[in-house]
C-alpha positions in Angstrom: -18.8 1.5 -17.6 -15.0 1.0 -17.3 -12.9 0.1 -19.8 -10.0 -2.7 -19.4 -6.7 -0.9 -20.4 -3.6 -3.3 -22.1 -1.7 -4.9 -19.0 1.3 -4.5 -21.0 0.9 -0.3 -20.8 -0.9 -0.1 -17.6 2.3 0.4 -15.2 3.7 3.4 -17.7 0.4 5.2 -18.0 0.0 4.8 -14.0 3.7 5.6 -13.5 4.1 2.9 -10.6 4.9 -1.2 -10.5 1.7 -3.1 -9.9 1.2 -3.9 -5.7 0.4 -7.2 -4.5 -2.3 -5.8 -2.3 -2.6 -1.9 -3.2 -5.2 -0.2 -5.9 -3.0 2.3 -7.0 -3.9 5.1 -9.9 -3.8 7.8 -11.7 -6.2 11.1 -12.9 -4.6 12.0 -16.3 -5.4 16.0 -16.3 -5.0 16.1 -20.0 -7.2 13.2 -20.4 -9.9 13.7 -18.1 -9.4 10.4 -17.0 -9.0 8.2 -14.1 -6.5 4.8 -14.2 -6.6 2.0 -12.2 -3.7 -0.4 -11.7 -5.2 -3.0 -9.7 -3.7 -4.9 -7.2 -1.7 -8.8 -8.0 -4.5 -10.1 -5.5 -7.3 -8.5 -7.4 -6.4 -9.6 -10.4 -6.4 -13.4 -8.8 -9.9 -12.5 -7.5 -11.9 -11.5 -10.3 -10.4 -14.2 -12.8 -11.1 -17.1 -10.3 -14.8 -15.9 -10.4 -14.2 -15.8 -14.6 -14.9 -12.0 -14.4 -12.7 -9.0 -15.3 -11.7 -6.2 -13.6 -14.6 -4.3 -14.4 -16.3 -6.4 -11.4 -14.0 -5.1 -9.1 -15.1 -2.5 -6.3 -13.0 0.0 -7.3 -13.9 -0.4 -11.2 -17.7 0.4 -9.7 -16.8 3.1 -8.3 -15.0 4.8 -10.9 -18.2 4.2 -13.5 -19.6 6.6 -11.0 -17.2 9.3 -11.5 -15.1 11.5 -9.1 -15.5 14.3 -7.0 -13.2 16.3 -8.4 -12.6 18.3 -5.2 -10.8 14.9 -3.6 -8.6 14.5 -6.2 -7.8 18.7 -6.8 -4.6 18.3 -5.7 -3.7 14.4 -6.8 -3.9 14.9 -10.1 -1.0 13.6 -12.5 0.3 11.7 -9.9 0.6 8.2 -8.5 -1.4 7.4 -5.5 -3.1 4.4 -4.0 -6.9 4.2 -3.8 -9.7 3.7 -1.7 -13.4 3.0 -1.5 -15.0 5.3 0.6 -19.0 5.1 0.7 -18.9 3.7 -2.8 -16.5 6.6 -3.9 -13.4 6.4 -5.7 -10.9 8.2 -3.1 -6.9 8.9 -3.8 -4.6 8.3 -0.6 -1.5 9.9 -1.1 1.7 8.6 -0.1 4.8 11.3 -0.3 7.5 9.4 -1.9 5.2 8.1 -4.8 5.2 11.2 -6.7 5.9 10.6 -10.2 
C-alpha cells in the first residue's frame, strides 16, 4: 500500500508546485521509488468522502507497481500522470524538466 508523504516536503521531493487538476510525480532513481503530488481537486475529493489519498486512483495504481519500461526514460524528472488500464503512466511535458 501507499504511504502518505508530509504535505509540507511533497512539492521539493516532486520538484514542481501542486496543480489544481494535474497528478504530477516523480520516480526517484536512487530511491526506487515513485511520488505522487496530487492534484488541489483530489485532495478536496478524498477528504470530503473522510478518506486519504491512498483512496485515490492513482495511489491504487501505484500499490501495483510500474512498468519500468514506461517510465525508462522519465526517471528523476517531473511529469504529470495518468491512469492507463489501472497502470500508473508518466506524461511528459518538455518544459517541466527539473
Amino acid at each position: 500500500m501507499s504511504e502518505l508523504v508530509d504535505r509540507s516536503t511533497i512539492e521539493g521531493i516532486v520538484g514542481a508546485k501542486r496543480s489544481q487538476t494535474e497528478h504530477l510525480g516523480r520516480a526517484v532513481s536512487a530511491e526506487h521509488q515513485v511520488y505522487i503530488l496530487h492534484s488541489r481537486d483530489c485532495i478536496e475529493a478524498v477528504t470530503a468522502r473522510g478518506s486519504d489519498l491512498r483512496a485515490c486512483p492513482f495511489s491504487t495504481a501505484l500499490d501495483s507497481g510500474i512498468d519500468g519500461e514506461a517510465w525508462r526514460e522519465y526517471q528523476d524528472i517531473v511529469v504529470t500522470l495518468t491512469v492507463d488500464d489501472g497502470d500508473l503512466v508518466p506524461i511528459f511535458e518538455e518544459g517541466r524538466r527539473s
